[in-house]
C-alpha positions in Angstrom: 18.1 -37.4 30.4 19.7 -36.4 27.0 22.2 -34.1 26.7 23.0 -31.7 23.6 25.2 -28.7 22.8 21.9 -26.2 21.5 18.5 -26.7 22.3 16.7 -24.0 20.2 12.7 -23.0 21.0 11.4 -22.0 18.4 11.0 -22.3 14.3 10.1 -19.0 12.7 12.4 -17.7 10.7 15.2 -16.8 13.0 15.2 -19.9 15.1 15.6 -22.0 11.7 18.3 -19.8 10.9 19.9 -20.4 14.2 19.3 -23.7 13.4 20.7 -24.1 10.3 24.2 -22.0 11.0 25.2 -24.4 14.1 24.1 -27.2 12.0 26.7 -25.7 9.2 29.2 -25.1 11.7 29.1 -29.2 12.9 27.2 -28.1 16.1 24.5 -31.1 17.1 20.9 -29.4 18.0 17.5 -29.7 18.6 14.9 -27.4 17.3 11.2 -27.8 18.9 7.9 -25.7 18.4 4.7 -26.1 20.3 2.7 -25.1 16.7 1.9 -28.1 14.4 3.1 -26.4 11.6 4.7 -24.0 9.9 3.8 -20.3 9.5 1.1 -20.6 6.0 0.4 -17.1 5.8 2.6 -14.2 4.5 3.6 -12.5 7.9 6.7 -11.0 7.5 7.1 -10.4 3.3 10.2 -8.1 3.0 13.6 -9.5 2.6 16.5 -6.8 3.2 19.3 -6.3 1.1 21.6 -7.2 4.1 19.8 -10.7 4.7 19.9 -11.6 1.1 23.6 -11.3 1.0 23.8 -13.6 4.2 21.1 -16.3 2.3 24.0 -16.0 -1.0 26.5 -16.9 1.6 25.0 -20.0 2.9 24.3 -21.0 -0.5 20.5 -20.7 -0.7 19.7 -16.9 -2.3 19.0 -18.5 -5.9 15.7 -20.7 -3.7 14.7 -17.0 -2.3 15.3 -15.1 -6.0 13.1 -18.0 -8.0 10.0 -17.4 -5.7 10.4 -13.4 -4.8 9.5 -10.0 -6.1 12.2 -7.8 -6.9 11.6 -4.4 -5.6 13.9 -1.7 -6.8 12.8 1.3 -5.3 10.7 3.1 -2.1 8.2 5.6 -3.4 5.9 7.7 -0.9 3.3 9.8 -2.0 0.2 12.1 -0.6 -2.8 13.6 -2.0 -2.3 12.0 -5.1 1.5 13.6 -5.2 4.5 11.5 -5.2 6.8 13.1 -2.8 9.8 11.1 -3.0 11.5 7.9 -5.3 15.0 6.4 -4.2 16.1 4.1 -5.9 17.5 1.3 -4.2 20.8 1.1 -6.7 22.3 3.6 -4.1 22.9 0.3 -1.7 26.6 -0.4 -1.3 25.8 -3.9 -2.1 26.0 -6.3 -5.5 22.4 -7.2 -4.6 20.6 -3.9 -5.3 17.5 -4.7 -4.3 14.7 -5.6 -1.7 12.9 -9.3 -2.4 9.4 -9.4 -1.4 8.6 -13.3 -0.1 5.4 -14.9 1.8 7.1 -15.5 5.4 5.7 -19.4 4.7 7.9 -19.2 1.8 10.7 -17.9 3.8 10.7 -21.0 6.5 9.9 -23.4 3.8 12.8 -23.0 1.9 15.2 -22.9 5.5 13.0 -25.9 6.7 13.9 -27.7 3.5 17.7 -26.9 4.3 18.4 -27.9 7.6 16.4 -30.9 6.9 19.2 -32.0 3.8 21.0 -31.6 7.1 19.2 -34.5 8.8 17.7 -32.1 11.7 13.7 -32.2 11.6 11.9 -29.2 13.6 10.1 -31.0 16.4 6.5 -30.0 16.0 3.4 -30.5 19.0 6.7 -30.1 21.3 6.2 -27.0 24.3 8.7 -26.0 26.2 7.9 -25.5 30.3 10.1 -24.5 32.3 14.1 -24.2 32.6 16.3 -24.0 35.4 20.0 -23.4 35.2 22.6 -25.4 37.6 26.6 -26.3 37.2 26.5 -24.1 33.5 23.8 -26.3 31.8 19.9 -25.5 31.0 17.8 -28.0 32.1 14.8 -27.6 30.7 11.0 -29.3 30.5 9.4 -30.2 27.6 5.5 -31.3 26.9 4.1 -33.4 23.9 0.5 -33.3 22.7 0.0 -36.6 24.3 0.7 -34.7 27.9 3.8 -37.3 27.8 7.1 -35.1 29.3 10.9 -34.9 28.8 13.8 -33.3 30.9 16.7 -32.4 28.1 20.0 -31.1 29.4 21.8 -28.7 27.2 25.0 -26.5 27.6 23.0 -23.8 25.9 19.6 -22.7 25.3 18.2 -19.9 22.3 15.1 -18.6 22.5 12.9 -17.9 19.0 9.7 -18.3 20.7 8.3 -15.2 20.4 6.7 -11.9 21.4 5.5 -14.0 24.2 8.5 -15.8 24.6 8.4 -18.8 27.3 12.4 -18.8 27.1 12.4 -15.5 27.8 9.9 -15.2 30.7 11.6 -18.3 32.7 14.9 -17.4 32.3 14.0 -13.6 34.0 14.2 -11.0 31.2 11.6 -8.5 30.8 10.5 -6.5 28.0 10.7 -2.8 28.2 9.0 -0.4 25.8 4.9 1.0 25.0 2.4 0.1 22.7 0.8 2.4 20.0 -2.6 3.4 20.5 -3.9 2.6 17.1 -5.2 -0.4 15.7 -3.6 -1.4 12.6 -4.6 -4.1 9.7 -2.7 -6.3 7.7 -3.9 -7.8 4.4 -2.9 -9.7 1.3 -5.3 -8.8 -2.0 -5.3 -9.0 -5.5 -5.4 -5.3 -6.4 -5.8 -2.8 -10.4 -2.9 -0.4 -8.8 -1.5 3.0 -10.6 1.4 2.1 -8.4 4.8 1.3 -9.4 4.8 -2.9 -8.5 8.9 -3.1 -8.5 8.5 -0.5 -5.8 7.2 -0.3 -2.4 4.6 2.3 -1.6 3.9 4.3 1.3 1.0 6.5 0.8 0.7 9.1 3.5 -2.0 11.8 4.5 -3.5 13.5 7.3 -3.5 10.4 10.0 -3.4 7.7 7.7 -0.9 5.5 6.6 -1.0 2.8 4.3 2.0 0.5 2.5 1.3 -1.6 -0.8 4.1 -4.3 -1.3 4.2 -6.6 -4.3 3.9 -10.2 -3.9 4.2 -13.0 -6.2 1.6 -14.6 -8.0 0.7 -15.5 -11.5 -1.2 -12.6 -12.6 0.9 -10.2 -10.9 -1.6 -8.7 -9.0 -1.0 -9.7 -5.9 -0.4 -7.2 -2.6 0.6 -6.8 1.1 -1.1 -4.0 2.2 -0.3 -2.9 6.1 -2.5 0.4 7.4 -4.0 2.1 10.4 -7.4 1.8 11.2 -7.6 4.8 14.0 -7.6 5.2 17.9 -11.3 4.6 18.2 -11.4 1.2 16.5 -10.9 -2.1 18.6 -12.1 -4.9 15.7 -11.5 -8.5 16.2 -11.3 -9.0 12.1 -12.3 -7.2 9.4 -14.9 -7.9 6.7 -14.0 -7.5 2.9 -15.9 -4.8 2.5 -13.9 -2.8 5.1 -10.9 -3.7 3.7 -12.2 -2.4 0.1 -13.3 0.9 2.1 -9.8 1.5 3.3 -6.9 0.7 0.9 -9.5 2.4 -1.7 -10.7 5.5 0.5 -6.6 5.9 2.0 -5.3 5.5 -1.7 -7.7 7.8 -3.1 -8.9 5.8 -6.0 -5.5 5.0 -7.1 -6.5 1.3 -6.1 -9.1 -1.5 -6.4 -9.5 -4.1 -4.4 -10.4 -7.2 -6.8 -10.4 -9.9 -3.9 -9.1 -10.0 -0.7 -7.0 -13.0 0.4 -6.5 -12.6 4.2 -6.2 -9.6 6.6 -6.6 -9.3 9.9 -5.8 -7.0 12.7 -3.2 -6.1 14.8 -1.5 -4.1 17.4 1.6 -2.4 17.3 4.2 -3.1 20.1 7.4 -1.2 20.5 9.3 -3.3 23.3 12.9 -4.5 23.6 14.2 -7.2 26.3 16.0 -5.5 29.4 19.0 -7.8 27.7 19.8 -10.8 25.3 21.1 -13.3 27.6 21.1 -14.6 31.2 24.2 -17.0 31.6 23.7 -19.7 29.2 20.4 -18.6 27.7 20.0 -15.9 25.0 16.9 -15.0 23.6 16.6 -13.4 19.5 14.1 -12.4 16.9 10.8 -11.2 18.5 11.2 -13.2 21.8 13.9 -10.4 22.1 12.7 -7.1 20.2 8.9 -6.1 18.6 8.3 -3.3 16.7 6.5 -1.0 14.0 6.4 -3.0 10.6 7.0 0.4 9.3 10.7 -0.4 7.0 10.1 -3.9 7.5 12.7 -4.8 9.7 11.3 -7.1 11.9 12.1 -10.5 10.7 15.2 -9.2 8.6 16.3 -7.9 12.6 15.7 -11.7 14.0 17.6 -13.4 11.2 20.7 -10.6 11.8 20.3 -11.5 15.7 20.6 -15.3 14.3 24.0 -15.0 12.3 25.7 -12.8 14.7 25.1 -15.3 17.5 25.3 -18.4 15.8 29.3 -18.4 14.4 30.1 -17.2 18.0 28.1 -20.2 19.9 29.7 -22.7 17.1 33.3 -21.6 18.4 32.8 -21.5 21.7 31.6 -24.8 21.6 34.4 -26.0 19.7 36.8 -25.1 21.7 38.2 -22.7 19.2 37.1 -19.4 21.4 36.7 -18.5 25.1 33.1 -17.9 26.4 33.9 -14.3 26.6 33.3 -14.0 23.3 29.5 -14.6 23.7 29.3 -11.0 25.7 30.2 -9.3 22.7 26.4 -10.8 21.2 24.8 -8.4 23.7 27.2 -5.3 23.1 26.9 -6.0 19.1 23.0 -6.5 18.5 21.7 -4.6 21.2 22.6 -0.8 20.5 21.4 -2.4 16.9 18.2 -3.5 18.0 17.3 -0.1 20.1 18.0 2.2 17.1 15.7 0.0 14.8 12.6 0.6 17.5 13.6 4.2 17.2 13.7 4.4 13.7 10.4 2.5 13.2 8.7 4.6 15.5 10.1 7.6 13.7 8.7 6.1 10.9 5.3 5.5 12.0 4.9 8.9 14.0 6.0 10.8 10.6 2.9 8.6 8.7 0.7 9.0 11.2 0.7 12.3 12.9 -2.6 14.6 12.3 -0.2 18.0 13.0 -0.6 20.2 9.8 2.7 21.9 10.4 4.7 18.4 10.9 2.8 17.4 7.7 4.4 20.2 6.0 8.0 19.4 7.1 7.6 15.7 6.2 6.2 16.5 3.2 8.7 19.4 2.1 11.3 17.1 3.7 10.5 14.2 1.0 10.0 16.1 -1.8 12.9 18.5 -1.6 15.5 16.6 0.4 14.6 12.7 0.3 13.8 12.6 -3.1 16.4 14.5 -4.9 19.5 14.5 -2.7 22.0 11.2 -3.8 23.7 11.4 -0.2 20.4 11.3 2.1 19.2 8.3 -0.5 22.3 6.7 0.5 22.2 7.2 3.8 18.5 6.2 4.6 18.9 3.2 2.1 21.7 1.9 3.7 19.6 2.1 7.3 16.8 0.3 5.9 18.3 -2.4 4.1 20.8 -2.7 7.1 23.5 -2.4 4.9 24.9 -0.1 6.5 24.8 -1.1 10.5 27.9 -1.2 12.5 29.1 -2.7 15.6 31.0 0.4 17.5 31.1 -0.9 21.2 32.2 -4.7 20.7 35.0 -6.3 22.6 35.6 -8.7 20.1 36.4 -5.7 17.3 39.7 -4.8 17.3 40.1 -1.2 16.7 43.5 -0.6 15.7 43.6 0.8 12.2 46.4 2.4 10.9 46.4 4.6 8.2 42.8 3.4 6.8 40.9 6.1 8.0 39.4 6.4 4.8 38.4 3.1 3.7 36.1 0.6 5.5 36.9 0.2 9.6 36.5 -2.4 12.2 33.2 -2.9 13.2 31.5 -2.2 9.5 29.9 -4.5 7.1 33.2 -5.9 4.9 32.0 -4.2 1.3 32.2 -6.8 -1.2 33.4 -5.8 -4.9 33.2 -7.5 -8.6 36.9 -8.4 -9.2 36.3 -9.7 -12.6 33.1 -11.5 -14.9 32.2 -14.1 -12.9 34.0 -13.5 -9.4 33.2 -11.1 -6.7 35.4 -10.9 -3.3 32.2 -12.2 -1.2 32.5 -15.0 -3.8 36.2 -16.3 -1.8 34.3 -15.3 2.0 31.6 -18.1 1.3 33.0 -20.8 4.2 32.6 -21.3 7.9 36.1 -19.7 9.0 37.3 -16.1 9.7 38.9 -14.8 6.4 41.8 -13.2 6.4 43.0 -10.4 3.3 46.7 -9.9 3.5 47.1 -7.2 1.0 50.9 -6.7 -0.6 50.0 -3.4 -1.2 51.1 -1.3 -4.6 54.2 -2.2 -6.2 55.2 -4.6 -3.2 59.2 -5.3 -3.4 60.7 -9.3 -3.8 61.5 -8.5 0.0 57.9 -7.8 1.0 56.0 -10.5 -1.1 58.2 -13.0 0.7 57.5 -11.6 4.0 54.0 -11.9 3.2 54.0 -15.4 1.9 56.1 -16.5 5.1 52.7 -14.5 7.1 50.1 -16.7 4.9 51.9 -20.2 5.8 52.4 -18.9 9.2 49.1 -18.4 9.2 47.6 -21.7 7.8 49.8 -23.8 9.8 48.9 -22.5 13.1 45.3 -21.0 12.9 44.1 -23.1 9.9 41.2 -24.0 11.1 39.8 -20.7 12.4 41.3 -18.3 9.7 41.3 -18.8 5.9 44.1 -16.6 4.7 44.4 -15.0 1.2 47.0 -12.8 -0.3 45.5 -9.8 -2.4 47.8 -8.7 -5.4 48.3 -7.5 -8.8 51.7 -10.2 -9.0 51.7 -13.4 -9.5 52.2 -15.1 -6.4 52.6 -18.5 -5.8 50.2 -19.7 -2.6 46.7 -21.9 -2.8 44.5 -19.0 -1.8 45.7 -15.9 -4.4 42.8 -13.2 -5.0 44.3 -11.9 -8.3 43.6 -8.0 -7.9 45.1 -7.0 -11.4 43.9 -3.5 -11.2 44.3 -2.8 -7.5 40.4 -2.2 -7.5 40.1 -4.2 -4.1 43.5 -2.2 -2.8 42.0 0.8 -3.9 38.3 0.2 -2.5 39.7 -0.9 0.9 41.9 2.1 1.0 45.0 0.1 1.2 48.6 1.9 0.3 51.1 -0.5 2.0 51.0 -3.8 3.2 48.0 -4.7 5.5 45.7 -7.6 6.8 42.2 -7.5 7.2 40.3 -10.0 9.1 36.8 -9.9 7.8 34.3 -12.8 10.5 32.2 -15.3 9.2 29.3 -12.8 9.6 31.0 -10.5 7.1 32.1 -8.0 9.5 35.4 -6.8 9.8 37.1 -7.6 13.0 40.7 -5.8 12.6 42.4 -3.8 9.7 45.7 -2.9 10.2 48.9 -1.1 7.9 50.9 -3.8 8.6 51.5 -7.8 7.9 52.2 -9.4 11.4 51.2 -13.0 12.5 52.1 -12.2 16.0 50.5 -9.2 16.7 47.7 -10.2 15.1 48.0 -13.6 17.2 48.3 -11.6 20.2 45.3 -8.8 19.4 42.6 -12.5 19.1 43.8 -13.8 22.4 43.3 -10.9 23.7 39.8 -10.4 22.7 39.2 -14.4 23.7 40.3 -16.3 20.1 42.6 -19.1 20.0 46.3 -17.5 19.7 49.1 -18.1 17.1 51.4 -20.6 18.7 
């Protein structure tokens, strides 16, 4: 029986991401699928802003970039009317944009990574059963032959599904309802009045339809996603019908020159009851489905992917106690139940038939959405999940003194252009926790030396979890110096005295403290289940 660190089930999107961030991390795995092949269709086409900046960290955006459509705005309109244009340069982000990408596209391109990483996806390969004994996963596997094999792992992750085998043998239900309507999903080759570097959401009385650019030569190339009604129950749709629709919903303000694909579908709004029984955890639609409406689907997966993945890689390593694996649940979950609310928000304000609630929407977009810079901001930052943050977690350590202003434990660390060709995220791109040790304005000799004596400290002891860097407008004499000649980083991170600020290998900070002090901090990550300054 073979034995192994990871066994993932799975290889959409967010089990090859899984996948790919143990496999950057050193961590051995195995990655299986009971489909022959990849996904060939376009499936999930919207990339977030947030999941871009983690494909820039691993070092394969510019892959993503050469094949997607830049989309640099969300327009909805009715009747003819648009109600509403944000601009997507509200995101607090250097990438100011949503990329529009074929799913196949998407799981080529991490395919082709993790195998430059000599792992292969195991393809024909089913997973059975599992069973859990003396903190392993044993679990049963079937090849096409009908030939069998029993592999031992310490842990398993499911990212097998909406019907997710992981999920149903290791006991976790899904919770939630399904919409009544039946929708359709199609990709055509469309003459559109619509804006193509935006994404359109054309809105009436019950209908709903979204037009989303996709790449192809001639530029003419769409996702469309609509409703079809409550009385419809249609195994596939012929061109024709899908002519009818995206013409008869867009009231004339498209033509359908060929259609590609489509084909129906029903909407599920479920969540799992959790994310993990003992040493299996479950991500990506195996754990969560919901409304494509803000596509956040597959951008939700590859989130539940990196937040897990660093943690796993640790805790195998010896580097973390297993306690740190709770904080998975108490991190993506709350995360996960506010994107099914806001999707069905979404959906229930596109689709409702009330002529009163149309008149609030409506009013609500054109007067409100559409012209005020703070709501942009706000419902910009929700959709391209820039702007989620982990309240409730263990593992964030809330003391914070004095930056009650700037960014806090728990949020997204923002990232900032320090000068032409180097941005702070630019020194974050490694497997470690990173820490900013800021000298603060007009440090003294005294305090820079205090500092430096914190930064060998530091690297001596915890080199290999934490990656420290002083922050400074001086001249300072230490390997890892972010030169902040202008205090623009001090001043964006709301930093008046000396502070540290240990930002995760997710990008999340995970303490920010008004003071430089190896063993308090030493003392805050044993706590919380990190290896402690000796």
């Amino acid at each position: 029986m073979q034995h192994i660190p990871v066994l993932i089930v799975g290889a959409g999107p967010s089990g090859l991401a899984v996948a790919l961030e143990l496999t950057r991390f050193g961590i051995p795995v195995r990655i299986i699928d009971r489909k022959a092949t990849q996904t060939l269709t376009t499936n999930a086409a919207g990339i977030q802003t947030r999941t871009i900046e983690i494909l820039e960290h691993i070092g394969i955006v510019k892959e993503f970039l050469d094949r997607g459509v830049v989309t640099k705005s969300l327009e909805i309109h009715s009747q003819k009317r648009r109600l509403a244009k944000v601009p997507l340069d509200v995101v607090d982000s250097f990438h100011k944009f949503i990329l529009m990408l074929p799913q196949s596209d998407t799981e080529h391109i991490l395919n082709h990574e993790l195998e430059k990483l000599n792992v292969r996806v195991e393809r024909n390969v089913e997973f059975i059963e599992l069973r859990q004994e003396n903190n392993k996963v044993i679990s049963s596997l079937k090849y096409l032959d009908g030939k069998t094999e029993i592999v031992e792992s310490d842990w398993l992750v499911g990212c097998d599904g909406y019907n997710s085998a992981v999920r149903n043998h290791a006991n976790i239900k899904m919770v939630g309802k399904d919409f009544d309507q039946e929708f359709f999903v199609a990709d055509v080759r469309l003459k559109s009045k619509f804006d193509r570097s935006s994404v359109n959401m054309i809105i009436n009385k019950g209908t709903l339809i979204g037009i989303f650019s996709l790449p192809n030569d001639q530029n003419d190339k769409f996702r469309i996603v609509g409703n079809v009604g409550k009385d419809q129950n249609k195994d596939k749709f012929t061109e024709n019908e899908i002519k009818q629709i995206v013409e008869g919903y867009t009231e004339g303000e498209c033509e359908v020159i060929e259609v590609i694909w489509s084909s129906p579908f029903w909407i599920h709004s479920k969540v799992a009851s959790k994310l993990r029984n003992q040493s299996v955890f479950i991500a990506g639609d195996a754990a969560h489905v919901h409304s494509p409406a803000g596509a956040q689907g597959m951008n939700t997966g590859l989130q539940d992917a990196f937040n897990l993945s660093w943690k796993l890689a640790l805790v195998i390593n010896n580097k973390a106690q297993p306690t740190i694996l709770d904080s998975y649940q108490e991190e993506r979950y709350p995360i996960i139940k506010n994107v099914i609310k806001f999707t069905e928000a979404l959906a229930f304000l596109g689709l409702t038939n009330n002529s009163f609630l149309q008149g609030i929407r409506n009013f609500i977009f054109r007067n409100v959405t559409d012209k005020v810079r703070f709501i942009q901001r706000k419902m910009v930052g929700l959709i391209t999940q820039t702007a989620l943050k982990y309240k409730n977690s263990h593992i964030i350590i809330k003391q914070s003194n004095g930056h009650s202003s700037g960014p806090q434990p728990g949020e997204r660390a923002p990232d900032l252009v320090l000068s032409e060709n180097r941005r702070l995220y630019d020194y974050l791109r490694n497997n470690q926790h990173n820490l900013l040790l800021f000298t603060g304005p007009a440090p003294t000799t005294e305090s820079i030396e205090s500092i430096q004596d914190a930064y060998h400290k530091i690297s001596d002891q915890l080199g290999s979890l934490i990656k420290p860097y002083i922050v400074s407008d001086k001249k300072i004499n230490v390997p890892n110096l972010i030169q902040d000649n202008d205090l623009a980083l001090h001043t964006r991170y709301a930093v008046s005295k000396p502070s540290m600020c240990l930002i995760r290998p997710d990008q999340y900070i995970g303490l920010f403290m008004g003071e430089v002090n190896p063993s308090l901090l030493g003392e805050l990550l044993q706590k919380v289940g990190f290896q402690p300054i000796q």
